[in-house]
PQR file of N, CA, C, O and H, with PARSE charges and radii, in Angstrom:
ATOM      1  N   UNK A   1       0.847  -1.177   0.000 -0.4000 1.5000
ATOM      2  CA  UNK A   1       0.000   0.000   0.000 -0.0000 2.0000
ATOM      3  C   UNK A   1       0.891   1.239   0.000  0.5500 1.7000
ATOM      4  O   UNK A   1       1.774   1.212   0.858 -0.5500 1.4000
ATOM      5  N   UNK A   2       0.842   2.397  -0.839 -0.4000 1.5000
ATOM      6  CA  UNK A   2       1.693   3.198  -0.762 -0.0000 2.0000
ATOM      7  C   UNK A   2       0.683   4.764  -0.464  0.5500 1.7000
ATOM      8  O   UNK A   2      -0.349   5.104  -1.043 -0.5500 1.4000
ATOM      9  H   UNK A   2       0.125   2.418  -1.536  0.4000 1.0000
ATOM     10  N   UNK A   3       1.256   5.307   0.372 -0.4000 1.5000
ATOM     11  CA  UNK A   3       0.481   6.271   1.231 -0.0000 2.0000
ATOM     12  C   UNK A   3       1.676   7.571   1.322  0.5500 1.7000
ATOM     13  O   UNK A   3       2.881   7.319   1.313 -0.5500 1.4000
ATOM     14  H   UNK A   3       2.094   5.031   0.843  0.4000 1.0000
ATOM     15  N   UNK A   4       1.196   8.800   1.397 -0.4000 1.5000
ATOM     16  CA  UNK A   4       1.831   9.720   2.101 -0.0000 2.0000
ATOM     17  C   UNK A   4       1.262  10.396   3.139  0.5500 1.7000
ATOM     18  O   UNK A   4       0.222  11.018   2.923 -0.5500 1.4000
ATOM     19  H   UNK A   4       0.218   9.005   1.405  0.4000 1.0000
ATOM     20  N   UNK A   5       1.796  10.389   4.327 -0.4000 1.5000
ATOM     21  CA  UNK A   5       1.350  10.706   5.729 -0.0000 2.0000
ATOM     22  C   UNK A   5       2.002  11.690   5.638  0.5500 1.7000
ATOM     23  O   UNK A   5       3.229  11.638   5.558 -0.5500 1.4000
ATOM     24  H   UNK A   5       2.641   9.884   4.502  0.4000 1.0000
ATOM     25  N   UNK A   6       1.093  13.191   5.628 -0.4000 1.5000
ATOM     26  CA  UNK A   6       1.689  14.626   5.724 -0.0000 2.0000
ATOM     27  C   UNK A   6       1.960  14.847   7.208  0.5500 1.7000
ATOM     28  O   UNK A   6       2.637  15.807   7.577 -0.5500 1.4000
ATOM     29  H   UNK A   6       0.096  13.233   5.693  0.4000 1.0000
ATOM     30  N   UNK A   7       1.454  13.994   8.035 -0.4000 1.5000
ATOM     31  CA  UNK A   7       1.093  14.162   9.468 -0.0000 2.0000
ATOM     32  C   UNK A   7       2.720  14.184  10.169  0.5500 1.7000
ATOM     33  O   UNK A   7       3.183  14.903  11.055 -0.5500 1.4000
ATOM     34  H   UNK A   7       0.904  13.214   7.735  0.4000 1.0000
ATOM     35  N   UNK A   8       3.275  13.193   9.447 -0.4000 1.5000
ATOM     36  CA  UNK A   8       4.761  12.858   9.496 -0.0000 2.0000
ATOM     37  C   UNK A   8       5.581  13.389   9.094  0.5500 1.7000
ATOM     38  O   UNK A   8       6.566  13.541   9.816 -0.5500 1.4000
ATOM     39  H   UNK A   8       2.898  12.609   8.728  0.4000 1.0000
ATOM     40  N   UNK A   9       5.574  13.952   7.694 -0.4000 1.5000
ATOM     41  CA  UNK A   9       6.741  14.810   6.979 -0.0000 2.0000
ATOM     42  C   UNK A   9       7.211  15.692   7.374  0.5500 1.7000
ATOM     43  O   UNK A   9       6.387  16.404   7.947 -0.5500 1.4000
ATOM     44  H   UNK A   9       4.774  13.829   7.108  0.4000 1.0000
ATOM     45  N   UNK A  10       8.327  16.127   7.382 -0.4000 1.5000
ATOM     46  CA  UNK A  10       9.189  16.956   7.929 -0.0000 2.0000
ATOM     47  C   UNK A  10       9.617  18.005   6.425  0.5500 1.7000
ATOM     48  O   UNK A  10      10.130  19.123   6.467 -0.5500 1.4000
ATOM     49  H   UNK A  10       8.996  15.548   6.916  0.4000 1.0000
ATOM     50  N   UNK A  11       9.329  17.441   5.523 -0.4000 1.5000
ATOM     51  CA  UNK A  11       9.324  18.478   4.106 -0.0000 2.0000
ATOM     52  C   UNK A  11      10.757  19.034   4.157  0.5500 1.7000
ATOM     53  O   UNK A  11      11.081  20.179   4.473 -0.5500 1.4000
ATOM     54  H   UNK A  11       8.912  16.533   5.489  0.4000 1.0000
ATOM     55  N   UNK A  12      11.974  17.490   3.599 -0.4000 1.5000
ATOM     56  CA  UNK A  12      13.232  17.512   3.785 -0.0000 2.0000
ATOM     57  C   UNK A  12      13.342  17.320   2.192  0.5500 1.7000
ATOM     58  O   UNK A  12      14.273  17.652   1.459 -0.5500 1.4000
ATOM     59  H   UNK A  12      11.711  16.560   3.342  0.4000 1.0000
ATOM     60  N   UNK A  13      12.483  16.874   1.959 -0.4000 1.5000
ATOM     61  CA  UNK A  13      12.824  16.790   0.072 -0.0000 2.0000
ATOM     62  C   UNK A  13      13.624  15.827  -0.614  0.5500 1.7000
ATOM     63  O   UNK A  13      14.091  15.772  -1.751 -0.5500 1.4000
ATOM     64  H   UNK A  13      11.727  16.604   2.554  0.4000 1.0000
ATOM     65  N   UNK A  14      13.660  14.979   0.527 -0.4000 1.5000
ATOM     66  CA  UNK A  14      14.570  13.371   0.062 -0.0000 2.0000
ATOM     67  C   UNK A  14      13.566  12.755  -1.145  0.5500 1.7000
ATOM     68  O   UNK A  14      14.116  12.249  -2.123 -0.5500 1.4000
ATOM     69  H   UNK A  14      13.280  15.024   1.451  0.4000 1.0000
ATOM     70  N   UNK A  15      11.897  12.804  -1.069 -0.4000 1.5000
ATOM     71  CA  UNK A  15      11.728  12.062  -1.583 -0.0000 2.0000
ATOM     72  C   UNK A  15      11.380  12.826  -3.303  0.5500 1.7000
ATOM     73  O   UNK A  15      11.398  12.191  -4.358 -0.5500 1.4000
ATOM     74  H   UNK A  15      11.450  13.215  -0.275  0.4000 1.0000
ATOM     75  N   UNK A  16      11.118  14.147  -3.170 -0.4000 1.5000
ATOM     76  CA  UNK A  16      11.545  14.622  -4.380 -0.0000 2.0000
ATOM     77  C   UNK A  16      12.589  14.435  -5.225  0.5500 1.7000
ATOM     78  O   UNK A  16      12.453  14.699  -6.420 -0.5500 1.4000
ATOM     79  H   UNK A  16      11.104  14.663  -2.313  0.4000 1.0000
ATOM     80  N   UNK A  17      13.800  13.944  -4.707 -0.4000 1.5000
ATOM     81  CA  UNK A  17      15.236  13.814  -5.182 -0.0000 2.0000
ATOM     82  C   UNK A  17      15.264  12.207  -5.392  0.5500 1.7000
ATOM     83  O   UNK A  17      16.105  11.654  -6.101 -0.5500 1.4000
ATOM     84  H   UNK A  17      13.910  13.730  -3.737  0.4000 1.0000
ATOM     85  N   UNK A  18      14.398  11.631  -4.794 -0.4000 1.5000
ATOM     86  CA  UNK A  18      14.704   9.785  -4.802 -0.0000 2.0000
ATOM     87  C   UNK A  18      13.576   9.313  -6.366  0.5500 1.7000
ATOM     88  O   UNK A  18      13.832   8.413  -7.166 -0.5500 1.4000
ATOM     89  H   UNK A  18      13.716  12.081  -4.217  0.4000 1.0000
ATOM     90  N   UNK A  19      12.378  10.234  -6.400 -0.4000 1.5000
ATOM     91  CA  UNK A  19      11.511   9.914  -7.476 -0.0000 2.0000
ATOM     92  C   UNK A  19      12.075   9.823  -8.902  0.5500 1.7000
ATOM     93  O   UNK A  19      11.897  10.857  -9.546 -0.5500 1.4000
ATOM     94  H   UNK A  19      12.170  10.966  -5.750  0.4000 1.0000
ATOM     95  N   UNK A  20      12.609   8.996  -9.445 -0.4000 1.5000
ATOM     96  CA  UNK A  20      12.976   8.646 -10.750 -0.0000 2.0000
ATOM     97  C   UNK A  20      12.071   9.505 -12.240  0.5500 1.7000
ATOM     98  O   UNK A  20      12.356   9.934 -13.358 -0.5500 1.4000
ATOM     99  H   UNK A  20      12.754   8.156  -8.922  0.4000 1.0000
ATOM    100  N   UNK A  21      10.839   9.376 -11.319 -0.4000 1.5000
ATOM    101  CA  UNK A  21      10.048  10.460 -12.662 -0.0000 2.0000
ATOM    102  C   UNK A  21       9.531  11.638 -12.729  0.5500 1.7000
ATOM    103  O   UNK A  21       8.706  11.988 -13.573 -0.5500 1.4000
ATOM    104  H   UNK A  21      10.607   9.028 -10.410  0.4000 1.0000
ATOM    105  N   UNK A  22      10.034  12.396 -11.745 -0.4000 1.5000
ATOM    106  CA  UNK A  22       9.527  13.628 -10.974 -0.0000 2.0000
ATOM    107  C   UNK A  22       7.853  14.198 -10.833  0.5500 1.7000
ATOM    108  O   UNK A  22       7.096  15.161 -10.955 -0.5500 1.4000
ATOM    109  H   UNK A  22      10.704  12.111 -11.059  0.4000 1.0000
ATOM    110  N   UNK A  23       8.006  12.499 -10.413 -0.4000 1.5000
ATOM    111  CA  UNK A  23       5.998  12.781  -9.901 -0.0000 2.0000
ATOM    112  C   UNK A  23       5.999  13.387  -8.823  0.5500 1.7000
ATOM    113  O   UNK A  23       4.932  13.881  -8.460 -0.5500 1.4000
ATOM    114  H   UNK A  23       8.621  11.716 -10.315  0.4000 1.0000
ATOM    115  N   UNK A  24       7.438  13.567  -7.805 -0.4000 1.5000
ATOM    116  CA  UNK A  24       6.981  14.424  -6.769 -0.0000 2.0000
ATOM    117  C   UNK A  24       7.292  15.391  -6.659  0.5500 1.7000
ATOM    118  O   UNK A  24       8.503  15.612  -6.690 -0.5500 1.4000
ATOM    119  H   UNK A  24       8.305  13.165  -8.100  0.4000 1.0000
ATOM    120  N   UNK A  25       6.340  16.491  -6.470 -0.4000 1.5000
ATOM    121  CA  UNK A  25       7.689  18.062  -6.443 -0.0000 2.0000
ATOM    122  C   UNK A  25       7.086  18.452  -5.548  0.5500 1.7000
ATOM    123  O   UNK A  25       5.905  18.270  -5.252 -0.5500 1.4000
ATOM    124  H   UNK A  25       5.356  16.311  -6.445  0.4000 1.0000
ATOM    125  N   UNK A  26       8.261  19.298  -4.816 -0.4000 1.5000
ATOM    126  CA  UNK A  26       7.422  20.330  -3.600 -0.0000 2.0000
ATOM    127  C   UNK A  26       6.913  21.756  -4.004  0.5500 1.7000
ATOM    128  O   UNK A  26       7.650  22.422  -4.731 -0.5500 1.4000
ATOM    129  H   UNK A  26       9.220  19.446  -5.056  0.4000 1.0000
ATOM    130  N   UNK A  27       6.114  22.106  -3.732 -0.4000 1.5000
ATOM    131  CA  UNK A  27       5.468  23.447  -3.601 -0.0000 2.0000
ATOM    132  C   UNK A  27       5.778  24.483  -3.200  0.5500 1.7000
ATOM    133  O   UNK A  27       6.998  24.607  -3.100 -0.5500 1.4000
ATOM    134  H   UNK A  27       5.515  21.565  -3.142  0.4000 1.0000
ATOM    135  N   UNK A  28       4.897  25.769  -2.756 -0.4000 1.5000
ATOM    136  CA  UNK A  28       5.446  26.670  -1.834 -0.0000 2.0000
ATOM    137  C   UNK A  28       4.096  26.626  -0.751  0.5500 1.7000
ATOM    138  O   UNK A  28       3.933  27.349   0.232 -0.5500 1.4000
ATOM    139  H   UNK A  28       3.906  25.668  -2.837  0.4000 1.0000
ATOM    140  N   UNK A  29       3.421  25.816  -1.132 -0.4000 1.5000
ATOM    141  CA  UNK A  29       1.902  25.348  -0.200 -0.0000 2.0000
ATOM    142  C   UNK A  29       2.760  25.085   1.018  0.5500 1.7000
ATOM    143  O   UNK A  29       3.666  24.267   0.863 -0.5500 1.4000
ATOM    144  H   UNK A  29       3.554  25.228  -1.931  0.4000 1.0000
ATOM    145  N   UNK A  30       2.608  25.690   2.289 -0.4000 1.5000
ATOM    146  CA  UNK A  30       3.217  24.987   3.235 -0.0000 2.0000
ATOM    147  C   UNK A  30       1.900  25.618   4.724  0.5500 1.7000
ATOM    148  O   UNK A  30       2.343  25.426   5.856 -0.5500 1.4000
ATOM    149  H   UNK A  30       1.871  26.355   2.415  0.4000 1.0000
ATOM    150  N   UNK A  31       0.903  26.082   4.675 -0.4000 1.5000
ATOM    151  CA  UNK A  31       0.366  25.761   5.448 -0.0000 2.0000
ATOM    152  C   UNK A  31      -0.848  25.232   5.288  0.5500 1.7000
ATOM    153  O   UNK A  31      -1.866  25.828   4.936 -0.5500 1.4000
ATOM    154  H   UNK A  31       0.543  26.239   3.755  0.4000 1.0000
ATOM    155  N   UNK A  32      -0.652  23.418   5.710 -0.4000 1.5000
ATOM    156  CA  UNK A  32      -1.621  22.777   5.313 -0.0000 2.0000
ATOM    157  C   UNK A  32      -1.807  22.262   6.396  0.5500 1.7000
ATOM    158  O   UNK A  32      -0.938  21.464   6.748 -0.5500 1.4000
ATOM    159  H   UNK A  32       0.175  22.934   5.996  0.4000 1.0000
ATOM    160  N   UNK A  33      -2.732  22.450   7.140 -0.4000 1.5000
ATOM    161  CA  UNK A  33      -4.200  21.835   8.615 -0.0000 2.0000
ATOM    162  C   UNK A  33      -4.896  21.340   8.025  0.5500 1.7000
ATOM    163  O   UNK A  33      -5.297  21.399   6.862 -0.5500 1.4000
ATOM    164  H   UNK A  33      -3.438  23.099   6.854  0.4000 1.0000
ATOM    165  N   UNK A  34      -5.195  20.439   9.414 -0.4000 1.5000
ATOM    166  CA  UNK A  34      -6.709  19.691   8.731 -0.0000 2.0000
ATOM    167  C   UNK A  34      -7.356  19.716  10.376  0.5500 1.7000
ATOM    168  O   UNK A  34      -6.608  20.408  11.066 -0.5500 1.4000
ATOM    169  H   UNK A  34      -4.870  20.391  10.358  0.4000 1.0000
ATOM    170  N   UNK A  35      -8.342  19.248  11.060 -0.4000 1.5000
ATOM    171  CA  UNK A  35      -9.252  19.271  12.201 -0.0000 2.0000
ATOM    172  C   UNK A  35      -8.472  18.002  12.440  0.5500 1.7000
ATOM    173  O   UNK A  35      -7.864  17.905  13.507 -0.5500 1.4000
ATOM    174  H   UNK A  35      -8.950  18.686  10.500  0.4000 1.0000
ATOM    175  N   UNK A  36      -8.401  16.549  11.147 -0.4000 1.5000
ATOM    176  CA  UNK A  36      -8.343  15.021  11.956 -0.0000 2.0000
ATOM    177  C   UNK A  36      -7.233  14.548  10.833  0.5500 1.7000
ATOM    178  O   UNK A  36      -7.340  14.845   9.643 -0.5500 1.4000
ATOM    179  H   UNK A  36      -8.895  16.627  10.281  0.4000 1.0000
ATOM    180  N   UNK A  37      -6.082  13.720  11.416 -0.4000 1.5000
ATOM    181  CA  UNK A  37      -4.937  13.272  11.375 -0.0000 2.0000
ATOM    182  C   UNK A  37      -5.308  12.622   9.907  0.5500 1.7000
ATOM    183  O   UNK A  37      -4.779  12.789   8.808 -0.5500 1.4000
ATOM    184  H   UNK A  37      -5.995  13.479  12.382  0.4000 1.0000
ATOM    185  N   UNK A  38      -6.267  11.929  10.264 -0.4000 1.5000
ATOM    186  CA  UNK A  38      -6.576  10.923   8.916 -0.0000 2.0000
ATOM    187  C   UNK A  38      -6.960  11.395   7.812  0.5500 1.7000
ATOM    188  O   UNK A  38      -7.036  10.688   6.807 -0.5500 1.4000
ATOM    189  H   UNK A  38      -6.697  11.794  11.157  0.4000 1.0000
ATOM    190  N   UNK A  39      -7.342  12.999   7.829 -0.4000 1.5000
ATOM    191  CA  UNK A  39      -7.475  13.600   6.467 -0.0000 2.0000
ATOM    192  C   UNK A  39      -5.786  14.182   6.063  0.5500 1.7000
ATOM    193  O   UNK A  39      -5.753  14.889   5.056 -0.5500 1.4000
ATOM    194  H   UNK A  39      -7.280  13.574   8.646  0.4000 1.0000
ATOM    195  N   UNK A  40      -4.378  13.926   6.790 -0.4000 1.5000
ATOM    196  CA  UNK A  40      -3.498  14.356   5.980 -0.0000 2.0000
ATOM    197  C   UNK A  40      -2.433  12.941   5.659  0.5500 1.7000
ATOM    198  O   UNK A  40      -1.207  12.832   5.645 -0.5500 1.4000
ATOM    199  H   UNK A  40      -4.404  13.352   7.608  0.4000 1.0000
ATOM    200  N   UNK A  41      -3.535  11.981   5.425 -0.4000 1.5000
ATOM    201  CA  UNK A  41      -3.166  11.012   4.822 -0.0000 2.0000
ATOM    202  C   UNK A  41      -3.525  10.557   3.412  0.5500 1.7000
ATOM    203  O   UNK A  41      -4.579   9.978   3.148 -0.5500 1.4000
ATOM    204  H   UNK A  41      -4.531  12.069   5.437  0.4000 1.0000
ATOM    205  N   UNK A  42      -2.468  10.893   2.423 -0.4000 1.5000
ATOM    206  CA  UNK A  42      -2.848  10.444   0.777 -0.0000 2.0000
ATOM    207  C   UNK A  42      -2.580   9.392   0.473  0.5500 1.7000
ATOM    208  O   UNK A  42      -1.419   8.995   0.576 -0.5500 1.4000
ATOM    209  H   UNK A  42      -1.613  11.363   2.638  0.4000 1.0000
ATOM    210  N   UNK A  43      -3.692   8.520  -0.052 -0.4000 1.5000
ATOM    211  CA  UNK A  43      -3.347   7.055  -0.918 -0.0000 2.0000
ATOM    212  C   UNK A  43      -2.920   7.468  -2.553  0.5500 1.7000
ATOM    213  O   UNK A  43      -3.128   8.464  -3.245 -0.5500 1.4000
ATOM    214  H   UNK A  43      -4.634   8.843  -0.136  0.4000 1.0000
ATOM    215  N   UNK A  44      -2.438   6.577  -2.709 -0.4000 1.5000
ATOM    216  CA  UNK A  44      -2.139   6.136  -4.366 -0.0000 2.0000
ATOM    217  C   UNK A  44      -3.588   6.990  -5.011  0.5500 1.7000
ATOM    218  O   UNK A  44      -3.554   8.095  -5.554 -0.5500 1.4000
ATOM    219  H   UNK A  44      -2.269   5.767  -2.146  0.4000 1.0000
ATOM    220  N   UNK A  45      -4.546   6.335  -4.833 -0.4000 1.5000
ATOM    221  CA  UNK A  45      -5.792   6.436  -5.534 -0.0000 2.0000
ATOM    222  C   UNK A  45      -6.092   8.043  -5.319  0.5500 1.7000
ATOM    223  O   UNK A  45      -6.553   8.643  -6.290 -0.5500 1.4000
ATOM    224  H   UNK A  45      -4.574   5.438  -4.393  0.4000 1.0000
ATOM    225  N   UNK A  46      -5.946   8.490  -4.568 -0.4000 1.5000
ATOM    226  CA  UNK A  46      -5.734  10.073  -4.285 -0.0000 2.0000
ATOM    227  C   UNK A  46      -5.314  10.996  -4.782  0.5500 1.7000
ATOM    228  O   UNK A  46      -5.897  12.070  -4.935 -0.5500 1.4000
ATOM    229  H   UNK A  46      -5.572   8.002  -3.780  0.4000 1.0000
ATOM    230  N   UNK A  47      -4.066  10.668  -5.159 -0.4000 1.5000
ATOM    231  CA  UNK A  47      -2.954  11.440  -6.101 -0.0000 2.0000
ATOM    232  C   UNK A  47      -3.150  11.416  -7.345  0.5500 1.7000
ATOM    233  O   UNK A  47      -3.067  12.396  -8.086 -0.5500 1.4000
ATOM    234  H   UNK A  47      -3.592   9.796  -5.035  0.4000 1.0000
ATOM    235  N   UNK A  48      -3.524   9.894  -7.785 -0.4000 1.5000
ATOM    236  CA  UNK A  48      -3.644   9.874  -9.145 -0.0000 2.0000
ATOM    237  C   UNK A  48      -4.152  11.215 -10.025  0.5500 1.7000
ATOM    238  O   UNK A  48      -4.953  11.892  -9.382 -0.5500 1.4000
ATOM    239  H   UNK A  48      -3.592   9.098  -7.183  0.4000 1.0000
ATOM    240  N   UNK A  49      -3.789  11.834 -11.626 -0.4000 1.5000
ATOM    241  CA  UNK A  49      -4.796  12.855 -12.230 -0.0000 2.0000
ATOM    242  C   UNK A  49      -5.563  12.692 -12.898  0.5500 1.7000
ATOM    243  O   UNK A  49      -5.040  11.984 -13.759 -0.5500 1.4000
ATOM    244  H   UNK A  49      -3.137  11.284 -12.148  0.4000 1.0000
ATOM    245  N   UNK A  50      -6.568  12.855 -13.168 -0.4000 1.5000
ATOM    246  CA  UNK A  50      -7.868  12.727 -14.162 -0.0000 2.0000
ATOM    247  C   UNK A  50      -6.905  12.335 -15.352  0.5500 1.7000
ATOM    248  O   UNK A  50      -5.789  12.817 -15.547 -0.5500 1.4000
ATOM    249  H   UNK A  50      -6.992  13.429 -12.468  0.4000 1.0000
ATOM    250  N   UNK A  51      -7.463  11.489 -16.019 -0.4000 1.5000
ATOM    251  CA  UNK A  51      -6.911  10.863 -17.213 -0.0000 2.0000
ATOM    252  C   UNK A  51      -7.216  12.434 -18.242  0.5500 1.7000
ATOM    253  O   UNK A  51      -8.222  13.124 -18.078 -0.5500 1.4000
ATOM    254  H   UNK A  51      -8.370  11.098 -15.861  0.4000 1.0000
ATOM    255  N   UNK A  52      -6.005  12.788 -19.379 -0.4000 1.5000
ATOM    256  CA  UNK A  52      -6.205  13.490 -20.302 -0.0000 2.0000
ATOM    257  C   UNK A  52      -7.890  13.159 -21.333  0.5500 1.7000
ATOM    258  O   UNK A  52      -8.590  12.151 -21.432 -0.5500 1.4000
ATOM    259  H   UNK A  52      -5.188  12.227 -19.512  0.4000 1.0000
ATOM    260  N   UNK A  53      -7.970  14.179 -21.775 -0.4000 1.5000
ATOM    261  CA  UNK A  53      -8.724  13.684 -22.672 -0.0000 2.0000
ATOM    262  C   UNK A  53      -8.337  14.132 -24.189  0.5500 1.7000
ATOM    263  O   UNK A  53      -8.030  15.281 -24.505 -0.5500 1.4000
ATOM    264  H   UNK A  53      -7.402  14.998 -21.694  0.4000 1.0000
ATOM    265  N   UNK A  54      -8.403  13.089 -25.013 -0.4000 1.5000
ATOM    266  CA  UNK A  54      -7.579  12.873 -26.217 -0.0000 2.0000
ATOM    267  C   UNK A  54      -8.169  13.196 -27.563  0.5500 1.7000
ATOM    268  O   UNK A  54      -9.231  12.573 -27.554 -0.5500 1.4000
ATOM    269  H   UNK A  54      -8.652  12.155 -24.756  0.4000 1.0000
ATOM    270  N   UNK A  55      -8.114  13.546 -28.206 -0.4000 1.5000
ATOM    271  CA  UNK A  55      -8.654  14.064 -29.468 -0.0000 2.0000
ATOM    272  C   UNK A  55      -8.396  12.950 -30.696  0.5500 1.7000
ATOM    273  O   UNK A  55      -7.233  12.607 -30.905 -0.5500 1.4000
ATOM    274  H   UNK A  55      -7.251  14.051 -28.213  0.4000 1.0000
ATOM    275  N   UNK A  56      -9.136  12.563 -31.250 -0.4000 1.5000
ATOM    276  CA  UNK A  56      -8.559  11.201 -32.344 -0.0000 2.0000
ATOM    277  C   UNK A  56      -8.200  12.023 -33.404  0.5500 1.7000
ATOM    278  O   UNK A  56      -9.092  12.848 -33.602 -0.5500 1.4000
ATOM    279  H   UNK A  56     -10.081  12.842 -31.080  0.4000 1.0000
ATOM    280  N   UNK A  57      -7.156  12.155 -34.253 -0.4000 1.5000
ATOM    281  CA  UNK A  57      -6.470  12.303 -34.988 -0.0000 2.0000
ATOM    282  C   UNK A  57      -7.411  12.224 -36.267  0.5500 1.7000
ATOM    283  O   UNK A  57      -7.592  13.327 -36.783 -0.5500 1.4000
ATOM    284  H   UNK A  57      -6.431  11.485 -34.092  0.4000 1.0000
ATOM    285  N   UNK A  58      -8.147  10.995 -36.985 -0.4000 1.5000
ATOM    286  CA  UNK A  58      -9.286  11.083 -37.763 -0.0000 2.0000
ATOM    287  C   UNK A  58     -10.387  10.028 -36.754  0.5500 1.7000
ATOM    288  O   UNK A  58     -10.363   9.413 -35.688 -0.5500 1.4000
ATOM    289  H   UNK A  58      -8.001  10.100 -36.566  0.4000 1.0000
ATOM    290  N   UNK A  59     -11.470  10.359 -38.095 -0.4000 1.5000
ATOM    291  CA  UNK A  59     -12.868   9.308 -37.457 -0.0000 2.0000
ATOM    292  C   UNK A  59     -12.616   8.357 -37.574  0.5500 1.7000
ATOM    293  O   UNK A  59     -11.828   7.850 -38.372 -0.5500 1.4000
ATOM    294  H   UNK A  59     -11.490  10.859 -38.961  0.4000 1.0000
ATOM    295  N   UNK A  60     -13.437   7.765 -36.547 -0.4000 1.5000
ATOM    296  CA  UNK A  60     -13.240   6.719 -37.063 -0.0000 2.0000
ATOM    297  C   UNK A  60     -13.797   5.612 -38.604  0.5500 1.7000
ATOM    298  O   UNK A  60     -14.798   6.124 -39.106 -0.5500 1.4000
ATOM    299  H   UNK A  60     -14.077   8.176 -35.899  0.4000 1.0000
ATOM    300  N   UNK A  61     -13.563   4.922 -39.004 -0.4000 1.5000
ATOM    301  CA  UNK A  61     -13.515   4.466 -40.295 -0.0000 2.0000
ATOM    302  C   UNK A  61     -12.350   4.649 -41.396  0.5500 1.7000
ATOM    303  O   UNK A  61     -11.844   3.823 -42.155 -0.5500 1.4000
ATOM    304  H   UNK A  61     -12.750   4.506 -38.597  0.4000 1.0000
ATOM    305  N   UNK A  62     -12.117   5.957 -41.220 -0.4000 1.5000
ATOM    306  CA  UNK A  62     -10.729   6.442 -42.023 -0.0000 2.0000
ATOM    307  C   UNK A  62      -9.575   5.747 -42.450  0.5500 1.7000
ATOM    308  O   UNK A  62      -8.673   6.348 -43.034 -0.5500 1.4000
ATOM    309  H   UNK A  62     -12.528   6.628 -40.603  0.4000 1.0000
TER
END
């Protein structure tokens, strides 16, 4: 299960520098609260972005 617990981070930027595809970058967002612990927890499914949406080149049949 791969998760990021903001609750934990110390926002040292190891893991920006360890990401091979620079899916992670840091921001200048840095005051982020929440009321409950468990909302500054991100899953996989969380992060993910809305899939593009793609334009077909011709119609189809062509």
């Amino acid at each position: 299960m791969y998760e990021i617990n903001l609750s934990r981070c110390i926002f040292c930027g190891y893991c920006e520098v360890a990401c091979p595809f620079d899916a992670i970058t840091m921001g200048h967002d840095f005051e982020m609260s929440d009321y409950h612990r468990s909302d500054l927890i991100f899953t996989k499914e969380m992060l993910l972005a809305e899939p593009l949406e793609r334009t077909p080149l011709r119609a189809e049949g062509e």
